[in-house]
N, C-alpha and C positions, 0 to 999 in steps of 0.2 A: 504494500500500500504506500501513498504518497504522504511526505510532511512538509508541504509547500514546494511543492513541485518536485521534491527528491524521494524516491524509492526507497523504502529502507525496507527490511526486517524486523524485528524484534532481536534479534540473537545472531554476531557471525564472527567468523576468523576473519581476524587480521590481518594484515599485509605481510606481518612478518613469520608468517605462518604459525604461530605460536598461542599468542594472545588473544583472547574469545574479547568480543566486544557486548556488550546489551544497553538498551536503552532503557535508562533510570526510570523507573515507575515512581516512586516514588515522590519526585517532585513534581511529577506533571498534575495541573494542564499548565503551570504558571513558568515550569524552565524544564526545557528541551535540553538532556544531556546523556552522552553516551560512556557508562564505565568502562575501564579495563578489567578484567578476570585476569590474571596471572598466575594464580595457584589454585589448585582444589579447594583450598581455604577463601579463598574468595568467593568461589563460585557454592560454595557452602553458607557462606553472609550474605550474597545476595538472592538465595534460594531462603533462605530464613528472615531476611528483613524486608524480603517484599521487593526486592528491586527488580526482581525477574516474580511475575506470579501469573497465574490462569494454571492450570493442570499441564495439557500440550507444553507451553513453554518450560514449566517447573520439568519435564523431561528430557527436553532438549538441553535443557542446561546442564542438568544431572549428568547428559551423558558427556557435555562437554567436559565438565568436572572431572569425570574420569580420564578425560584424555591431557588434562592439565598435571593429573597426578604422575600418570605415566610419561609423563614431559619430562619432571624433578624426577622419577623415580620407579623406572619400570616394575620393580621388584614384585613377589608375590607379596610379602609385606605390605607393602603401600599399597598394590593392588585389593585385598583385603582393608587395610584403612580406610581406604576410600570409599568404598563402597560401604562400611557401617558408616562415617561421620556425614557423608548423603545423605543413605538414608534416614537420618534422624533429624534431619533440615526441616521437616513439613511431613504429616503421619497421615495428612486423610488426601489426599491427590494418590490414587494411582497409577498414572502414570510414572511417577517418580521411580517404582517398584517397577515398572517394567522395564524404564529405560536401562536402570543400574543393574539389573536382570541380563539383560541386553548384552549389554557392554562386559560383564563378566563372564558370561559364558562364549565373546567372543575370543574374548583375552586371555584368559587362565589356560588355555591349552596351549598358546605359541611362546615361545621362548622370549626373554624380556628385552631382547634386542629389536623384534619384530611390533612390540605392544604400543609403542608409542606412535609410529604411522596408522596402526590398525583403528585406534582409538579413536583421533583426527578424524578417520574418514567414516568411521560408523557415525560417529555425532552427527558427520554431515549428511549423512545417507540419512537420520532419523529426521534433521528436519526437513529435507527436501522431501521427504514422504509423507512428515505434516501440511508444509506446504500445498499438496497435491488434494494429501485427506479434506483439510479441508475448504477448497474450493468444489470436492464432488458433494461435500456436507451441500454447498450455498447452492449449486445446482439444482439437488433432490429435494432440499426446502424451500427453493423458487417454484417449483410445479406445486406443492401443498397454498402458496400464498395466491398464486392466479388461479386457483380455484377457489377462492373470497371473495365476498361479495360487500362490500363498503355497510356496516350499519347507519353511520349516522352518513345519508343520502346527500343531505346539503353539499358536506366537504368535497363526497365524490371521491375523499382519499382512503387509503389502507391503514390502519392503526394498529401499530403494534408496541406491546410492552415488554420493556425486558427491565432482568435486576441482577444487576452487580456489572461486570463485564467481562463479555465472553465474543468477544472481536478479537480484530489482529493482536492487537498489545496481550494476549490473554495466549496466544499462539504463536507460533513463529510468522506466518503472513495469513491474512481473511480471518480466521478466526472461525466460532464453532457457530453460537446463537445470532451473531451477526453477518456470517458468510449469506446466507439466505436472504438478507436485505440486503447489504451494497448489489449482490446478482440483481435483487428486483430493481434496486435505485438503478444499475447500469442500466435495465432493459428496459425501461423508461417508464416503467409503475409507477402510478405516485405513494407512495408510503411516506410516513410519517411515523417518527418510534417515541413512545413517551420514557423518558428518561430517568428509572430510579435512583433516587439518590445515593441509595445504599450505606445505609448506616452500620457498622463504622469503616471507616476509612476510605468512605464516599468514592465508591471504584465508577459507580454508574457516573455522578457528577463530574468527577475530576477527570475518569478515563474514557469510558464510554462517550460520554458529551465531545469531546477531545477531538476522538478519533470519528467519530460520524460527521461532525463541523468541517475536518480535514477531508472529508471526502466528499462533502458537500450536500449531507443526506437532511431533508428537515427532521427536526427532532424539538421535544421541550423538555427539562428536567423538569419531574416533580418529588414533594415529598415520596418516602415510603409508603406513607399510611393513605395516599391519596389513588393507590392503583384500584382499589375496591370500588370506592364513589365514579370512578371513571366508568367500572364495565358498567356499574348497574345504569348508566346512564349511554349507553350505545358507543364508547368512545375508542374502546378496544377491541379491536377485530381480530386480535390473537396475542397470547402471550409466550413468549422464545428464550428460555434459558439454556445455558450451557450446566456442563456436570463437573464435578472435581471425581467422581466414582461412580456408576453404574452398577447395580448387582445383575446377577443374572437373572432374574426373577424382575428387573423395570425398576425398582426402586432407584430413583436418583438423590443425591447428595451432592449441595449447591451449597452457595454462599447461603448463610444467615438469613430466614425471612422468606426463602424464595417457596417454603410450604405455606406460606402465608399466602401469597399470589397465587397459587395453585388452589386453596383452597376456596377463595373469590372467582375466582374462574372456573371452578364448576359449580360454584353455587348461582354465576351468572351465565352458564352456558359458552364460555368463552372456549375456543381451542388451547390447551396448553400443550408446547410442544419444547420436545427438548433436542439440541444438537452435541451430539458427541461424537468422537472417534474412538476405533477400535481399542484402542490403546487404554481408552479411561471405563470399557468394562472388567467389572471382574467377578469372571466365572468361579470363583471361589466358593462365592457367599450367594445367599440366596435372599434374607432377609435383614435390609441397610438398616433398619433401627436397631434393632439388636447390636449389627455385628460390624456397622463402619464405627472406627475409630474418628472422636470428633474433636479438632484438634480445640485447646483451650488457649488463648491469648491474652496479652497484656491486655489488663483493664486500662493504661494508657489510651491505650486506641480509642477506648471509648473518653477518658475524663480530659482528653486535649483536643486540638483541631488546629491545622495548619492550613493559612491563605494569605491573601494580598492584601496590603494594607493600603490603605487610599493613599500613602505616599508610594508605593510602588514594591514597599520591600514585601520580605514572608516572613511571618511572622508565626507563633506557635502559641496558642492561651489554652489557657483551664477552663473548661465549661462545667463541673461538678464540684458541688461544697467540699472543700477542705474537709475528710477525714472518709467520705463516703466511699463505700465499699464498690466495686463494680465487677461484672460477673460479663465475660465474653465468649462465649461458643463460637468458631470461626465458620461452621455450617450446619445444615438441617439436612432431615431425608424427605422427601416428597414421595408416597407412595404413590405405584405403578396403578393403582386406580384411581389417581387422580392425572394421567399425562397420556393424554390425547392419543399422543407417538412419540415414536421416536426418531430423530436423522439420522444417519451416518451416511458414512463414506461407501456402502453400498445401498444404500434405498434407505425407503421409511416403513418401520413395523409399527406392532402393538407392545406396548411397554408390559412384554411379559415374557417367560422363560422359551414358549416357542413363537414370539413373535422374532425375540433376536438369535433362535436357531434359526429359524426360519433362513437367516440371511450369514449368519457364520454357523451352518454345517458342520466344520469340522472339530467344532467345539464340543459335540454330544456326546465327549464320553467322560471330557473333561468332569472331574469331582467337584461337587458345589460343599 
């Protein structure tokens, strides 16, 4: 995707062939800036502080992480290292688990002279094949959208909501929940995405908003609490999240809240649809309330907030009384009886055990 007329990614090697570059989440929308990764240890603080986050990206970087490790330090040792102090960067994205999966099992068997080109180019090969995954995501979710039919008549446009962000910035290029709208915006639908703010650490405001402005897509932010009053009112013609986990049995596992939209959206008839790639099911489990692990974060996120201050700078304040307590779940599960469908990167099922055999086959023997 474009950031004023320049192409970028989210995540790439360097010129010096070494150094992994990503684009700071973190401080956007308010400053545009691109880290160096130069050790495992890096790509471990910015996998845990958010500078890299969406599930797809949180894999791509994992796997570069591995190839940074075996930069400094082909060894089985550090190979081992590496892949526990990863995995322990972020507990509920599965993806993270596959990539470091990935990358170990391509590594541990070749001699540690060999580990360090092998590494490099598997990262590269995982995202070039996110890349791909999901624009076939935005494709199979463009045919579900032009078969919509505008509620409120006047605008004559398409309404969709989504929460939290699950666009490019959330993957290596397109993105999962918002692949399906920039396709419509290209093919010259008129949509219109209503904007969650997504409380905390406002990914829909700050990133979401961001990145649709940068492509040129109408959009409005609103409150969290404000997606319910919209459907009951004709305003939403679909609601489009991404996933951090999929079970095999439909249940999906999002950002914070996002059972909350799901649950207004069948109570107003709304479509709720989710986009993911292969990568972020896991055939493991069957039942996500139970059995995903839900990561716990700093109450910070909730008791500060970072923006621009009418003189221009950024600034950081406290929004909660001195001494109050603050409790942060970094996501929810949405049951598979409440999500319409599902996308991927091969078609669109029914968010259930054989809607997504249906389409990965060769998963039926796999143990849940």
């Amino acid at each position: 995707m474009k950031v004023d007329g320049t192409p970028y990614r989210t995540i790439w090697l360097a010129a010096d062939g070494t150094t992994v570059q990503a684009i700071d989440q973190t401080l956007l929308p308010h400053r545009f800036v691109v880290r160096d990764l130069r050790t495992m240890e890096d790509a471990e603080v910015a996998i845990r502080t958010m500078i890299v986050r969406g599930a797809p990206l949180i894999g791509a970087a994992a796997a570069y992480g591995m190839a940074l490790a075996m930069a400094t330090d082909p060894s089985d040792a550090m190979l081992a290292r590496a892949y526990t102090v990863l995995m322990e960067s972020r507990p509920t994205a599965v993806n993270l688990r596959w990539a470091l999966d990935d990358q170990r099992a391509l590594l541990a068997p070749l001699p540690p002279a060999q580990r360090r080109r092998a590494a490099y180019r598997r990262a590269a090969e995982i995202c070039d094949e996110d890349v791909e995954i999901c624009r076939r995501i935005g494709e199979n979710g463009l045919g579900l959208i032009r078969k919509l039919k505008p509620r409120d008549t006047k605008s004559g446009r398409i309404n969709a909501l989504t929460h939290c962000n699950a666009g490019w910035l959330a993957t290596v290029d397109w993105g999962t929940a918002l692949a399906p709208i920039y396709h419509a915006h290209d093919a010259g639908i008129p949509i219109h995405v209503w904007v969650d703010e997504t409380r905390p650490r406002n990914q829909g405001a700050s990133l979401t908003a961001w990145e649709l402005g940068k492509h040129g897509v109408p959009h409005t932010v609103i409150a969290d609490n404000a997606g319910g009053h919209l459907m009951q009112h004709d305003q939403v013609d679909f609601v489009i999240t991404g996933t951090d986990r999929t079970t095999r049995g439909g249940d999906v596992c999002n950002k914070i809240g996002t059972y909350l939209k799901a649950l207004a959206a069948h109570d107003n008839g709304v479509p709720f649809y989710v986009g993911l790639p292969y990568p972020t099911i896991d055939w493991t489990i069957v039942d996500g309330v139970r059995d995903i692990p839900i990561e716990e974060r700093s109450a910070r996120e909730l008791s500060h907030m970072t923006g621009r201050t009418e003189t221009g700078e950024l600034a950081t304040v406290q929004i909660l009384p001195e001494g109050s307590a603050g409790a942060n779940p970094a996501f929810d599960v949405t049951p598979a009886r409440l999500v319409t469908a599902l996308i991927t990167e091969r078609g669109v099922c029914d968010a259930s055990e054989a809607g997504l055999l249906s389409l990965y086959p060769e998963q039926q023997n796999r143990a849940a």
